[in-house]
N, C-alpha and C positions, 0 to 999 in steps of 0.2 A: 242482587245478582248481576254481574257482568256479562253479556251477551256476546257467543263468540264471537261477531262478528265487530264489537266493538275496537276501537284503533286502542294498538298496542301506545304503552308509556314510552317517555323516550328510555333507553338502557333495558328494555325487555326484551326480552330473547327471541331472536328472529323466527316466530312460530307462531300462526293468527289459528288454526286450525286444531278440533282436540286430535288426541292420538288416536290410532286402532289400537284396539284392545281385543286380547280374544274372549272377554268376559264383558257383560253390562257394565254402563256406567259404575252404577248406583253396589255394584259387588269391587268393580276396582278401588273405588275408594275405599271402602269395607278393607279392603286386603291393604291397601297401603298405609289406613288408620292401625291397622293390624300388625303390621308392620314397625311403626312409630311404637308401640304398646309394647314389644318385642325387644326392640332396640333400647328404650327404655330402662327397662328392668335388666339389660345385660350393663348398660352404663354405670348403672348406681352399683350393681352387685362388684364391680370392677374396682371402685370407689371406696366400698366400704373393704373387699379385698385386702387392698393397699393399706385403710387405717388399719385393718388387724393385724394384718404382718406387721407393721413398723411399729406397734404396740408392742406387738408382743417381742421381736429382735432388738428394738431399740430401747423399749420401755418409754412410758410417761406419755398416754393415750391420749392429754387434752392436747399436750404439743403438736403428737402426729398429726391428729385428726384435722388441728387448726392449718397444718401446713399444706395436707393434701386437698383440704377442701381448698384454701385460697388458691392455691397452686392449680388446680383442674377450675375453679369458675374461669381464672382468668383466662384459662387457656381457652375455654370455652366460646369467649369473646373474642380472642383472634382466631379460633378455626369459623367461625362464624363470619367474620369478615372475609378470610383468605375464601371459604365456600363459592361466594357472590362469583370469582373465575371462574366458575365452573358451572354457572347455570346452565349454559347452552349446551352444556354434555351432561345433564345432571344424570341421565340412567348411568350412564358408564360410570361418570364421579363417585357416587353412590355406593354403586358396586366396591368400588379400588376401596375405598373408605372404610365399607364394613370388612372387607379382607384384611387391609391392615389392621384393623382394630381389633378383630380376631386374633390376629397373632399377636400381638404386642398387650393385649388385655388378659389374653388366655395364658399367658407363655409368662407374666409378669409375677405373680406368685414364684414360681420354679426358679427364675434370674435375680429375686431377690432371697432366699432363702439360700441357691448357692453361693453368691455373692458373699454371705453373711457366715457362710460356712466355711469357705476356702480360704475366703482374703480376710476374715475378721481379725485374725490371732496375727495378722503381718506388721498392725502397729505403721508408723510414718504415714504416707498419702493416702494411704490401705485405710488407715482406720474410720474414716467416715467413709466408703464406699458405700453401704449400704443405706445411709441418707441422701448421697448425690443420685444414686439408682433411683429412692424412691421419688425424689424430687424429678427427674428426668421423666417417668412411669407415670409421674400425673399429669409432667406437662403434653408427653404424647398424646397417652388419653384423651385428657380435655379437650386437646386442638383435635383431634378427630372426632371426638362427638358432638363440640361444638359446630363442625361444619356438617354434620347430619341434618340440621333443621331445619338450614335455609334451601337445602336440596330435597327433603321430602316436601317440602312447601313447594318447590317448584312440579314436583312430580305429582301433587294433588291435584295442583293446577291444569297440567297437561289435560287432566281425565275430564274435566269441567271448569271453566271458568266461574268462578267467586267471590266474592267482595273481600277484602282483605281481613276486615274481622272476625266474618264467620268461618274462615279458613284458620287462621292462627287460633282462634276456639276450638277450632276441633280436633286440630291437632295439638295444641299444649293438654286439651281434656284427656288424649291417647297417650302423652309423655307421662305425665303427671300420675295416673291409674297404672301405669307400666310400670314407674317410680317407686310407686307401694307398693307392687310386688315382688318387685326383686330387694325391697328392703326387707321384707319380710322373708322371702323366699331365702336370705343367704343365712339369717342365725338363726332358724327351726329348720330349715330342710338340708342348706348344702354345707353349712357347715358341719352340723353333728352325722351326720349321714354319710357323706364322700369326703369332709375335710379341706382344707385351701387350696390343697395343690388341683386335685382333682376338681374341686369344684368349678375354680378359673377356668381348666381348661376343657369342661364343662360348656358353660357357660361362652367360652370364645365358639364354640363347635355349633352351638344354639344359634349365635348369633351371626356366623355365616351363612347357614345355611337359610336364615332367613334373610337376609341382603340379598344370596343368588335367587332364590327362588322368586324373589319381587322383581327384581334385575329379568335376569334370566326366562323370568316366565311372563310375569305381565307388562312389561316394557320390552320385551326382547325386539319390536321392529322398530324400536329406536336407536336399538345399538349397529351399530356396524358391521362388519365382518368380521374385521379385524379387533374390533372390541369384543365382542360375544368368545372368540376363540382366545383371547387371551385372560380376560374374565372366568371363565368357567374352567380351565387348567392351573390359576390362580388360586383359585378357591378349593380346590380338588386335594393342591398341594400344601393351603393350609390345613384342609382339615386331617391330611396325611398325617401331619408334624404332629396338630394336638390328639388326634391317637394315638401317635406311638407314646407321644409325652406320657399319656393320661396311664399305657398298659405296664410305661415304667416308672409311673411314679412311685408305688411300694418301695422297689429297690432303689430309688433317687434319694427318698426321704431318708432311708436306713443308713446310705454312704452320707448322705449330710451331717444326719444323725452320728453316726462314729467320728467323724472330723468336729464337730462341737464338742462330743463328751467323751470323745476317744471310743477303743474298740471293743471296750466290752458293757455297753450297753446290753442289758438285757430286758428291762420294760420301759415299753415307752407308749401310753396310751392317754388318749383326752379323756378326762373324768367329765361330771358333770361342767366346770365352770374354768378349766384349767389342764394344760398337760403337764403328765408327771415323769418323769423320764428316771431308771433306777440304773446305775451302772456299778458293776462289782460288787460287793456283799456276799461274795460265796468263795471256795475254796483259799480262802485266807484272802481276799484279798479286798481293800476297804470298800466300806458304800460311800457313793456318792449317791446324793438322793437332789434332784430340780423340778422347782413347779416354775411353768411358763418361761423353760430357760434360765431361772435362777436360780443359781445355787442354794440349796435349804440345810442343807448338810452334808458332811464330804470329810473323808480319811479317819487318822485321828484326832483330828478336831472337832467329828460330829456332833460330840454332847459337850463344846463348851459355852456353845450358845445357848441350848436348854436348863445347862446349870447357872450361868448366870443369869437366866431370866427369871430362874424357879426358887433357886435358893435365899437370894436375900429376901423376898416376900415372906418367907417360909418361918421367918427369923421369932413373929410374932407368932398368935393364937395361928392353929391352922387344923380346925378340927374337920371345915365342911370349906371346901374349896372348887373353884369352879373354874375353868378351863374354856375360853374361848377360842376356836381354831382348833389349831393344834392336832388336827386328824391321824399326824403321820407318829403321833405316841410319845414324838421324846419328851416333851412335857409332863406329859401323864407318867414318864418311869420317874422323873426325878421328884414329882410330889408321892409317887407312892414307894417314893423310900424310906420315908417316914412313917411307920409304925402306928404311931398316934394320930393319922389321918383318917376318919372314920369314913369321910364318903367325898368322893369327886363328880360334879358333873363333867361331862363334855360336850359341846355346843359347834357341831362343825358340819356346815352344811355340804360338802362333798362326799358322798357316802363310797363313789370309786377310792378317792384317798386312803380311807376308813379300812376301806375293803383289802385295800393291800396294806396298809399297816397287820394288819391282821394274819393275812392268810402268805405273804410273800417270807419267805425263809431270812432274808436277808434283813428287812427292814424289822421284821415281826422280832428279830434275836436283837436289834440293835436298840428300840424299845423295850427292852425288857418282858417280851410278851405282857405289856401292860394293859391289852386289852381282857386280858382273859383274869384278871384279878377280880373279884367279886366286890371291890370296893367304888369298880368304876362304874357311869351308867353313862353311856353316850346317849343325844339326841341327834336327831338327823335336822338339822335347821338353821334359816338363816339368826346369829347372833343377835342383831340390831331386831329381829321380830318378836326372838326368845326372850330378850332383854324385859320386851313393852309385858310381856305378862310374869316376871319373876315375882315369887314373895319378897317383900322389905325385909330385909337385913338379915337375909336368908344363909350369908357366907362370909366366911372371914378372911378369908382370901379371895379374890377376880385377878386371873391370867390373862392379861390379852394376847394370844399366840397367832397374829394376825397376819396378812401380805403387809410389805413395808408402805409405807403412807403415801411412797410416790406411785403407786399403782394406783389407778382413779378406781376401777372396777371396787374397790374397800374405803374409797373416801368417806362414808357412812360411816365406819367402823371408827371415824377419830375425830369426829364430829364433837362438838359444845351437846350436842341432845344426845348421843352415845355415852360420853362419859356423865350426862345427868341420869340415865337411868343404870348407870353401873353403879352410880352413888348412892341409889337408892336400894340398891342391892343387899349393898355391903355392910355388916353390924357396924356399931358406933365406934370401932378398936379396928377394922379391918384394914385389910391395905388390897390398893391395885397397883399390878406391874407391867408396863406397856414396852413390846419391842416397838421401838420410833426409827429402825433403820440404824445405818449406819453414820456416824457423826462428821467424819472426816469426810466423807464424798458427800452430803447431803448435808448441813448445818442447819439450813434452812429451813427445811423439812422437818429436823429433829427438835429445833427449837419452838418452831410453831406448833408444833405435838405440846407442848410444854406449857405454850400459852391459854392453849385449848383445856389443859385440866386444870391451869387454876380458875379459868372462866368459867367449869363446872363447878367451881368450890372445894377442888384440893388442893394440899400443898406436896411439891415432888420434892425428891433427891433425885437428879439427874448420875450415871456413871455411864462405864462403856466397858468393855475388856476388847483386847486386840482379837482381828478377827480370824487370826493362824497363826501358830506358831513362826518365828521369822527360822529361815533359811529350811522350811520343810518345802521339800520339795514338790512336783506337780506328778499327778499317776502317768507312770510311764504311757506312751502315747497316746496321752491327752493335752491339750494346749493349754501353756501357763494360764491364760486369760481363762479358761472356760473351768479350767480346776482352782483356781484360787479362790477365796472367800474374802470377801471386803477389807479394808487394812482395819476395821475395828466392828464390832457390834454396841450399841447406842440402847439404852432402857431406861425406864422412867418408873420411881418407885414413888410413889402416892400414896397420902391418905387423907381423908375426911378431916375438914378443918383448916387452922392457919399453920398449923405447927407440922414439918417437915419430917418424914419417917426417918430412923437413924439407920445407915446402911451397917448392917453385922456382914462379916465374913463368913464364908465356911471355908474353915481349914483344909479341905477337901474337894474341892473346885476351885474355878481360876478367880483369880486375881483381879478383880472389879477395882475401877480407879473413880471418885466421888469426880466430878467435875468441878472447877475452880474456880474462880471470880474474871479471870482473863477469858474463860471458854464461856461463862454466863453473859459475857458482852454482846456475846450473838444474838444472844435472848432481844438486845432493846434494835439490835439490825436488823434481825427478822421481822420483830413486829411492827418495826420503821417500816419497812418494805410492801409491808401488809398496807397499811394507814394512805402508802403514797396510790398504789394501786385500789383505793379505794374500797377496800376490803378491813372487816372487823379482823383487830387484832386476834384474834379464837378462829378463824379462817384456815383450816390448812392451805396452804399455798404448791402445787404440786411442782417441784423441780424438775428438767432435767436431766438423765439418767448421764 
C-alpha cells in the first residue's frame, strides 16, 4: 500500500491529497468497481452487437467477427494511450467518454441497418458502405473503451492510494465479471426479448447513466462549474436521442424493412435461430419468402430450387425418405408428389419456421399444404443431434435442405462427421443430395462441400441450374438486389461408394446441367487452398459473401 503522503512519480497528476467524497472510502470504491462491472458488460454487448449485424447484413460470420474484433483491440490500445491526456481531468474525461460512447454504441445498430437499407441497392462507392460503417463503429468503439481504463485506474486512485498491482487486480477482476455478463446478457436476454435495435440502445442508455451518476455523484467536487453544467446537459441530451430512437424503433425497422424487401412485406418475425421475413403470397401476387436476409424463395421461380434439389435423388428407390431443414415445406411438396412415397421424416430444428409453413396462407398454399399430408412426420430438432441416434439404413433417400455452407451458424451441417453419420443412414442403394450454395459466387465453398463427401466415402455428381429465369424481372418496388436469386443454384447428388449416381432428368422440372471437367478444376484449387492454409482438404472453408 502507498501512503498518501508518499511523493508523487515524476508525470503524476499534480494531486498528493485523496478526494472528498460524500461516501466512505471503502463504499467509493465499491461504487467505482461497480462502475467498471457496468461499463464492462455495456463494451462487450456493443461488440458482439456489431458482429451480429454485419453477420447477419453481410453474411460470413468468421470474417465479420475477425474484423471487428481486431479492428476494436487495436483501437482499444490507442484510446488507451490517447487516455494518459487526460488524467489530470479524469472525472470530467470519464464522463465525455461514457456519453459519447453512449451515443455512438447505442445509436450504432440503427446507422448500420439504415446504411444497409437505403444505400445497399446504389451499387458503385455505395456498395461496401455498410463495411466501411462497421469498420469505422469498431474503430470508435474501441478507442473509447480503450480509454476507460486508464481513467478509472486513475479515479480508483484518487479514493486511496495503492500499489499498482493490487489496483489493476481489481479492477481487471470488475472488467472481466462485467465481460461475462453482457456476453451472456446480449443472446438470452436482449437479443430474443428486445431485439438489436433496441437492445443497443438499450444498453447505450445503461451505460450513461452509469458514467453520470459516478461523474456526477461521487466525484462531482472534482468537476468544475463549468464541467458539471456541461456534463450533465450532455447526458440528459443523449439519453433524449436514445429514447426517442428506442419508441421509434418499431416503425424504423418496418421502413427499413420495405426498402430491402419492398412494400408488401407482410411477416417479418425472429424465429428460434433466425429471421424470416414473408412478402406477397396473397391476392395474386408472388411470395417472396428470406431467412436472415436471404432470399430462400421468390416469384416464379420459387419451386425451381426445390425441384432441383428433390427430383434427381428421387430418380432411384424412394420408399422412406428423409428431409433435413427444410421447415418452410417446398421440399417436402416435391417428394410427396410421388405417390409411391410411403413415409417422409422431417428434421428442422426451428419450429417458428414450421409454424408458419403451416398456418401462413401464403407460404402454406405454395408448399402444397404438405404439412398436413399423413405421410409426413416432422421432428422438432437439431439435424446433426438427430442424425447421432437414427436407425442404420433406415432411408433411401437423405435431403440435406440446409443454410448455404458459407453461414458458420450450419458449418456442422457439412462437416466429414455429418456426412459420416448420413452414410450410415442411408440403405446400401440410397442416395444424398446436398444444396452446396451457389457455384458461380461461391466455387469455393461449393467445391469443398464436395471434397468433404468423398472424405465421408461417397461418390458425387456435382450440377447446378440457373438461379431465375434471365430477363424476369424484380417485384415492382423491390430492389433488383434484394429480389434476385443467385445467378445459379449448386447441388451435390451422392451415393455410398466409388461409383457416382447417374443424374436422370425430369421432364417436368428445370433443367439441371452435370458439371464438367473445366468446372471440376476448382475441385484441385479449393483443396490447394485448403492444404496452403493448413487445413484438411474435407475442411469447409467459409468464403466471403
Amino acid at each position: 500500500m502507498i501512503e498518501p503522503h508518499a511523493p508523487a512519480r515524476p508525470g503524476a497528476p499534480p494531486w498528493t491529497a485523496p478526494v472528498r467524497l460524500p461516501v466512505r472510502p471503502r463504499t467509493g470504491r465499491f461504487l467505482v468497481l461497480a462502475c467498471v462491472f457496468v461499463c464492462a458488460a455495456c463494451g462487450l454487448v456493443y461488440e458482439l452487437e456489431l458482429v451480429a449485424f454485419a453477420s447477419y447484413l453481410i453474411g460470413d460470420s468468421v470474417t465479420q467477427a475477425s474484423v471487428v474484433l481486431s479492428v476494436m483491440v487495436f483501437a482499444m490500445g490507442v484510446g488507451s494511450l490517447a487516455a494518459k491526456r487526460l488524467r489530470w481531468h479524469a472525472a470530467a474525461g470519464f464522463g465525455a467518454i461514457e456519453i459519447a460512447l453512449a451515443l455512438v454504441g447505442g445509436c450504432s445498430a440503427m446507422a448500420l441497418y439504415a446504411v444497409f437499407a437505403w444505400t445497399g441497392g446504389w451499387g458503385g462507392i455505395w456498395a461496401d458502405g455498410p463495411r466501411c460503417l462497421l469498420v469505422a463503429f469498431s474503430l470508435a468503439i474501441g478507442l473509447l473503451v480503450g480509454a476507460e481504463v486508464p481513467l478509472l485506474m486513475e479515479l480508483i486512485q484518487r479514493i486511496r492510494r495503492q500499489d499498482a498491482g493490487g489496483a489493476v487486480a481489481d479492477l481487471f477482476a470488475a472488467d472481466y465479471v462485467g465481460a461475462l455478463v453482457g456476453g451472456l446478457a446480449f443472446p438470452f436476454l436482449l437479443l430474443p426479448f428486445l431485439g438489436q435495435l433496441t437492445g443497443a440502445l438499450l444498453t447505450g442508455a445503461v451505460n450513461v447513466l452509469a458514467g453520470g451518476a459516478l461523474v456526477l455523484g461521487l466525484f462531482r467536487r472534482d468537476l468544475s462549474r463549468r464541467a458539471r453544467w456541461t456534463l450533465l446537459p450532455a447526458g440528459l441530451a443523449v439519453l433524449g436521442v436514445l429514447g426517442c430512437a428506442a419508441a421509434l424503433a418499431g416503425d424504423f425497422e418496418r421502413a427499413a424493412r420495405h426498402a430491402v424487401y419492398g412494400g408488401d412485406v407482410r411477416v417479418a418475425v425472429r424465429t428460434g435461430g433466425q429471421e424470416v421475413v414473408l412478402a406477397g403470397g396473397t391476392g395474386g401476387r408472388p411470395l417472396y419468402l428470406y431467412l436472415d436476409g436471404r432470399l430462400r424463395a421468390g416469384g416464379r421461380d420459387a419451386l425451381r430450387r426445390p425441384e432441383a434439389l428433390v427430383q434427381p435423388a428421387l430418380s432411384g428407390p424412394h420408399a422412406r425418405v428423409l428431409i433435413l431443414g427444410g421447415g418452410d415445406g417446398l421440399a417436402a411438396r416435391e417428394v410427396l408428389r410421388h405417390r409411391d412415397v410411403r413415409r417422409v421424416d422431417l428434421v428442422e430444428p426451428d419450429a417458428g419456421l414450421t409454424r408458419l409453413a403451416r398456418r401462413d396462407p401464403g407460404l402454406s398454399r405454395l408448399n402444397g399444404h404438405a404439412y398436413a399430408d399423413p405421410r409426413l412426420r416432422l421432428t422438432t430438432q437439431d439435424a446433426f443431434t438427430w442424425l447421432r441416434g437414427a436407425p442404420a439404413g433406415a432411408y433411401d433417400v437423405l435431403i440435406a435442405d440446409l443454410p448455404d455452407p458459407g453461414v458458420t451458424a450450419g458449418a456442422k451441417l457439412y462437416s466429414q462427421e455429418f456426412y459420416g453419420l448420413a452414410r450410415r443412414t442411408l440403405a446400401a442403394d440410397g442416395r444424398l443430395v446436398v444444396h452446396a450454395g451457389p457455384v458461380t459466387a461461391r466455387p469455393r465453398a461449393f467445391w469443398t462441400v464436395a471434397a468433404t463427401l468423398r472424405a465421408a466415402g461417397f461418390a458425387t455428381t456435382p450440377y447446378r441450374v440457373p438461379g431465375r429465369d434471365p430477363g424476369f424481372p424484380a417485384a415492382p418496388g423491390r430492389p433488383a438486389d434484394a429480389a434476385r436469386a443467385p445467378d445459379d443454384w449448386g447441388f451435390l447428388l451422392a451415393a455410398p461408394g466409388a461409383t457416382a449416381p447417374r443424374l436422370r432428368l425430369d421432364p417436368r422440372g428445370p433443367r439441371p446441367r452435370t458439371l464438367t471437367e473445366d468446372d471440376l478444376a476448382s475441385d484441385a484449387r479449393a483443396a490447394a487452398a485448403t492444404r496452403i492454409a493448413g487445413l484438411p482438404a474435407s475442411t469447409l472453408v467459409h468464403p466471403r459473401y
